[in-house]
C-alpha positions in Angstrom: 98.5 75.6 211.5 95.6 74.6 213.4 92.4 72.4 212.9 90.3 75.4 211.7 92.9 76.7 208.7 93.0 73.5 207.5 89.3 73.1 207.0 89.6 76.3 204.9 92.2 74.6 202.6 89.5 71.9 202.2 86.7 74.8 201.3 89.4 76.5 198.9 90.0 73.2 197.4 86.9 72.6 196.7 85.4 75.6 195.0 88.8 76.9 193.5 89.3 76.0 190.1 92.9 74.3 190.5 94.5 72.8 193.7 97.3 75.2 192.8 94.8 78.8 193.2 93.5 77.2 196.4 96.9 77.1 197.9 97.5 80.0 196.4 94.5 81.9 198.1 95.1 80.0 201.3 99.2 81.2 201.2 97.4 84.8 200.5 95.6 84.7 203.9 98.4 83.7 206.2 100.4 86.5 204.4 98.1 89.2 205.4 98.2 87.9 208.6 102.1 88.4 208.5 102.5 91.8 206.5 99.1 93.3 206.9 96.0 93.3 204.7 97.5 97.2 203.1 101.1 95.8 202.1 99.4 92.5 200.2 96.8 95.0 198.6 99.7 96.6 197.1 102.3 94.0 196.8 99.7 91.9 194.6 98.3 92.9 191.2 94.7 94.3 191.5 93.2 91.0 190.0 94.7 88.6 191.9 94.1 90.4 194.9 90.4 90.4 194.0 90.4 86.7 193.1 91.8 85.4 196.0 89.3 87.6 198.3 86.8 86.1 196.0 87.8 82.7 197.0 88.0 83.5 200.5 84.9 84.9 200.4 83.0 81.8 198.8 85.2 79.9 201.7 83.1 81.5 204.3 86.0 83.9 205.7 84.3 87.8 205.3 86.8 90.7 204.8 86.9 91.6 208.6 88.7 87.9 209.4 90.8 88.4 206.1 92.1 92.1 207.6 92.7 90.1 210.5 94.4 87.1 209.1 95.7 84.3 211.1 93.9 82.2 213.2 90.0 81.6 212.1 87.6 81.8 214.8 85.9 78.8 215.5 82.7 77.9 214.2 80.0 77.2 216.9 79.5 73.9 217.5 76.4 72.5 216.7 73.0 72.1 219.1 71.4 68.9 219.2 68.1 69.2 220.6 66.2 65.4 222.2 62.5 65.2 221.4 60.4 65.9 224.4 58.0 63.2 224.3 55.2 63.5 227.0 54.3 61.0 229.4 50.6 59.8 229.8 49.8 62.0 232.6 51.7 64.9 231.3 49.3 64.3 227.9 46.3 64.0 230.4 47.6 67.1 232.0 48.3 69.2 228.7 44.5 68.3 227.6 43.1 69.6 230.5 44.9 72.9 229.9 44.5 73.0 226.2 40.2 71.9 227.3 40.3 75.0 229.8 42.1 77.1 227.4 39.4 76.7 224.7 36.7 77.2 227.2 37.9 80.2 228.2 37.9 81.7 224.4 34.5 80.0 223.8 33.2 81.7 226.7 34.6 85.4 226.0 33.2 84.8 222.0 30.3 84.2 223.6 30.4 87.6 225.8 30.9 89.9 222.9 
């Protein structure tokens, strides 16, 4: 079991309607990772096979990762972006451009 399953236990858990059908969806991924995602489809009634794809589903695994079963991929990890906070002479700098910038416009308004 590793790091990843287990937060899909925690996302079962917390949308299924009893801990029990969470385990049970969770138990149904692993074993279409074992026999294959044909042999469950046909070892398991129609509706429970539905319901615990549903689950899944709402759990954030699509159908391509339950045909695959096993491991989850991992999520990406998040960016964090720093502010960029200019320096007075890079302000000084950036008004010069944004000054030339508006010139420029003013002028070819003006040429029309």
């Amino acid at each position: 079991m590793t790091k990843e399953n287990d937060g899909l236990l925690d996302r079962l858990t917390a949308i299924a309607e009893t801990k029990r059908q969470a385990m049970d969806a969770w138990g149904f991924y692993f074993r279409v990772g074992a026999l294959g995602f044909d042999a469950v489809r046909e070892s398991t009634s129609r509706s429970t096979f539905y319901r615990y794809r549903k689950l899944l589903n709402l759990a954030g695994v699509d159908d391509a990762m339950i045909k695959e079963g096993g491991k989850l991929p991992e999520r990406p990890k998040p960016v964090f972006v720093q502010e960029w906070v200019p320096t007075a002479k890079t302000s000084a700098t950036l008004k010069q451009i944004e000054d030339a910038h508006s010139d420029a416009i003013t002028d070819e308004s003006a040429n029309d």
